[in-house]
N, C-alpha and C positions, 0 to 999 in steps of 0.2 A: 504494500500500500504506500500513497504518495504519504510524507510530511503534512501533517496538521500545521494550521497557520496560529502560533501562538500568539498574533493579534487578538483572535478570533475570541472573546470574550471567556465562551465555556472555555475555551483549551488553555487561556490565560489562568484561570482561578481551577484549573484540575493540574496543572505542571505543576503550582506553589502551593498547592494540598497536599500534592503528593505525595512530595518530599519536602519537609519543614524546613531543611537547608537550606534549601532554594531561597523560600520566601522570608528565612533569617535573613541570609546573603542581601537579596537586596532593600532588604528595609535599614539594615546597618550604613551600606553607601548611600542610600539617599537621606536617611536623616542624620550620618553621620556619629553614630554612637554603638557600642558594643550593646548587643543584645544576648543576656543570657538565658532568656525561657521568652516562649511568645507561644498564646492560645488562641488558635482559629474560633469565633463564635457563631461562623457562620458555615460551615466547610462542606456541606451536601450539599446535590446540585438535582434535585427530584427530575425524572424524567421529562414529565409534562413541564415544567419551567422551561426547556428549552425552547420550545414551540413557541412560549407567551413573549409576543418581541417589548411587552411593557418591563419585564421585572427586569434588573440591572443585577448583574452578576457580578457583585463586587466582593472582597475579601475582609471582613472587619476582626480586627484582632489585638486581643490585651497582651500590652508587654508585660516585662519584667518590674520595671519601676509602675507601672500603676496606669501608665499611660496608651490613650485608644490609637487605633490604627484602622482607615478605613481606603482600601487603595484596591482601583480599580485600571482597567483599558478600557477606551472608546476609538472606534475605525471612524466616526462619525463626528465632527465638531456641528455643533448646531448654536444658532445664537443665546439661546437660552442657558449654556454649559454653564459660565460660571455661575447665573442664578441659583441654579441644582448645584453644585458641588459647596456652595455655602449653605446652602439650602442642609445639605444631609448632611453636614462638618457640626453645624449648629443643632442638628435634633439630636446627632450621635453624643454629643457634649450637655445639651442636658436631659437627656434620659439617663443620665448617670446618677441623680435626686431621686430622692424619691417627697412627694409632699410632705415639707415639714423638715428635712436633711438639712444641715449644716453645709454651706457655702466651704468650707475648708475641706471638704470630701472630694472636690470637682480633681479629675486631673487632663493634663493638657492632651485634646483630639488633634490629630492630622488627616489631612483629607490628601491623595496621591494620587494622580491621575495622570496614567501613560496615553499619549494622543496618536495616534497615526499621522491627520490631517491636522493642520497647524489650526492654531486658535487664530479667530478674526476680532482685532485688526493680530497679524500672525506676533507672538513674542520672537525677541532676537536669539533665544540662548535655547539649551538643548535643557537646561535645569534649571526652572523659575521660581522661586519662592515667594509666596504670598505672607503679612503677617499683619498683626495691628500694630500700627506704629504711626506718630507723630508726623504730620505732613510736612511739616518747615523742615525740623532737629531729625527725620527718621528715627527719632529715641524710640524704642520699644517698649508700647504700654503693657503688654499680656503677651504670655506665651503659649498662652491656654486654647488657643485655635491659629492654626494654618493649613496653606492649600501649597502642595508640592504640584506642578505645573512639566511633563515631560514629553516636548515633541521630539517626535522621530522624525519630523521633517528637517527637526536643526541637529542630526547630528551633523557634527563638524567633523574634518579630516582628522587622522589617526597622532598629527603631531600636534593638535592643539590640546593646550593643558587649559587649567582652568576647573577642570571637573574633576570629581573623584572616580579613579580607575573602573572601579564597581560598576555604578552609574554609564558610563562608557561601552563596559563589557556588555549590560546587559541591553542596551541601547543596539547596536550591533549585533545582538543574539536575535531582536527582535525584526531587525532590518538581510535581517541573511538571507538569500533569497535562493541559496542551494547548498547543497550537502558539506562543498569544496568550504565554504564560509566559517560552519558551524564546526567541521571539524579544525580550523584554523583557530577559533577562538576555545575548541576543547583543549587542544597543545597548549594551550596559554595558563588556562586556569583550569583546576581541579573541581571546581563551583561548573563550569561552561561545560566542562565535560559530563558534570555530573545533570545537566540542564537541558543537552543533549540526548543522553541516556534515554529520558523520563519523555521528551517530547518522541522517539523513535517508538518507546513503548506504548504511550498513551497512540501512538498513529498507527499501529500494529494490532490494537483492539477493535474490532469490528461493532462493538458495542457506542464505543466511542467516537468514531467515524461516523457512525446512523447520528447521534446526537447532536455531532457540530453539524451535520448537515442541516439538520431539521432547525439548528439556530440561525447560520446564513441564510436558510431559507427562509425564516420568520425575520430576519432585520430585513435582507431584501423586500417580502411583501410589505412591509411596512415603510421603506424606501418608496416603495409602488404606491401604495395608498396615499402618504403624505401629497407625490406627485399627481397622481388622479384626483383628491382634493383641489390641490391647486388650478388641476386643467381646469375644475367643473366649475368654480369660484371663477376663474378670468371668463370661461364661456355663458356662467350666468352675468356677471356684471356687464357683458357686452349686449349680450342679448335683451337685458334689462334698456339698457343706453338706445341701444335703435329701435325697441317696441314697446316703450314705456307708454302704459293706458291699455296697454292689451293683455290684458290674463292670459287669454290662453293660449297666444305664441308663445309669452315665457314659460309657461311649465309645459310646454314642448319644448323649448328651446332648453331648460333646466336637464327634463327628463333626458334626451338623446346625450347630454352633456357628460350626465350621469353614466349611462352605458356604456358611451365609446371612453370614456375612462377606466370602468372595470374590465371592460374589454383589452384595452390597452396592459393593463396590469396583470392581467391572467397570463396572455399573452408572451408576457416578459419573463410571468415565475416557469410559465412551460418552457420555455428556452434555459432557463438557468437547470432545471430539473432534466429536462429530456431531450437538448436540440432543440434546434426552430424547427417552429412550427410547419410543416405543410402547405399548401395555398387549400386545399381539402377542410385542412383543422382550423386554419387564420377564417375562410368564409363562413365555416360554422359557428366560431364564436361570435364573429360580427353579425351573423343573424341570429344570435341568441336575443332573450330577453334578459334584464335583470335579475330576474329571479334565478334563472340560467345560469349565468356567469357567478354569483352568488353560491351558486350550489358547487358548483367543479371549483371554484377557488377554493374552500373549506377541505378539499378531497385532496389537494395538490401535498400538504404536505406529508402525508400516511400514504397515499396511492401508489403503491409498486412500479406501476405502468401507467403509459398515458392513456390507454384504453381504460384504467380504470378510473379516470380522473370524470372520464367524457363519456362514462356508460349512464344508462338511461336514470332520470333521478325519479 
């Protein structure tokens, strides 16, 4: 079997379950500090969770001094990212209370987040640290929340220093885009190699291959759907603009909007799943109804074949 893309969310958080080294290793280089025990609190990954492209498959975890850990990948930047990464920095910090707890109980959360595609507007550095701090003096008021910030778009070249080795290595473990790479960075360190190991194994499970599939395929429909919103949103407000006073061009104009968007996006998951589609398959879906295309979407990611996606509903 080919290589799992350890971008790929589930294969991100099943490689540093796996093996607790791993996910020692790089929470020491990115934050910097010897870690002597760390407990996963989140560390199953239920079947069906793969499918649901809502749930975030991030890694949260209590170190040794007392302090939370909650570090994730994302293949996808969207404008909302830092909202949500503050967003769950600040629930996982105080859910640590309980009503009526002592303010001196709290200890400091970090929020980690590996990127693929760069943050917009893009940061310059490959390791960005967020914190509360003083806007004039940058004095730092708390230490008690930050956001680690790591694109894969900024790796830099192999002589620029600046960063810690760690950080580096795994940055290019993430970016290796074939075998020759991964075992260059094994030779190097005993961590790479051991991160290697665990991604050949976990790509060698047939269990685990069904899994990430069924998750690319749920981030994809949902790439799909976002986009098919969008189409149906610009074709109703156009359609609104040129027959504004007429009800019932627009919800024609709506409806059709509607279909050739799920159309569109069925479309797309059968290519990603089975090849393009046929001129036979594309004219059927296009004369499908809504309901139609509704029903064979729902079958696409469970269906063995594409005969079973498009058998009678």
């Amino acid at each position: 079997m080919s290589l799992l893309d350890p971008t790929l969310d589930l294969v991100f958080k099943l490689l540093l379950t796996r093996k607790p080294a791993l996910l020692r290793d790089m929470l020491e280089a990115i934050l910097g500090k010897t870690i002597r025990t760390l407990t996963v609190l989140n560390p199953g990954i239920p079947g069906e969770l793969s499918r649901d492209k809502a749930i975030i498959l991030d890694i949260r975890a209590l170190l040794d001094d007392g302090s939370r850990v909650d570090l994730e990948m994302q293949i996808r930047v969207t404008a909302i990212l830092p909202a949500r990464l503050v967003y769950y920095g600040a629930r996982d910090y105080a859910d640590q209370l309980a009503r009526g707890n002592d303010y001196d109980r709290l200890t400091p959360t970090t929020v980690i987040v590996w990127l693929v595609e760069p943050m917009v507007p893009p940061l310059d550095r490959l390791h960005s640290i967020f914190e509360l701090r003083e806007r004039h003096t940058h004095r730092l008021f708390s230490d008690q929340l930050s956001i680690h910030v790591l694109q894969l778009s900024a790796l830099p070249p192999s002589s620029t220093t600046g960063y810690d080795d760690g950080v580096l290595r795994w940055a290019r473990f993430f970016c290796a885009r074939d075998l020759a790479a991964l075992d260059q960075l094994a030779s190097e360190d005993p961590i790479m190699s051991l991160a290697k190991q665990t991604l050949e194994e976990l790509s060698q499970d047939p269990s685990t291959h069904r899994l990430a599939r069924e998750r690319a395929d749920a981030l994809k429909l949902y790439e799909l759907e976002l986009a098919a919103t969008r189409h149906e949103g610009h074709k109703e407000g156009h359609s609104e603009g040129r027959k504004e006073g007429h009800s019932e061009g627009r919800k024609e104009g709506h409806s059709e909007g509607r279909k050739e968007g799920r159309a569109e996006l069925l479309l797309e998951l059968l290519a990603t799943r089975f090849g393009p589609p046929s001129a036979e398959v594309r004219a059927r879906i296009e004369a499908a109804t809504i309901a139609q295309l509704d029903a064979w979407a729902k079958r696409v990611l469970t269906a063995a074949t594409l005969a079973d996606v498009l058998a009678p509903w």
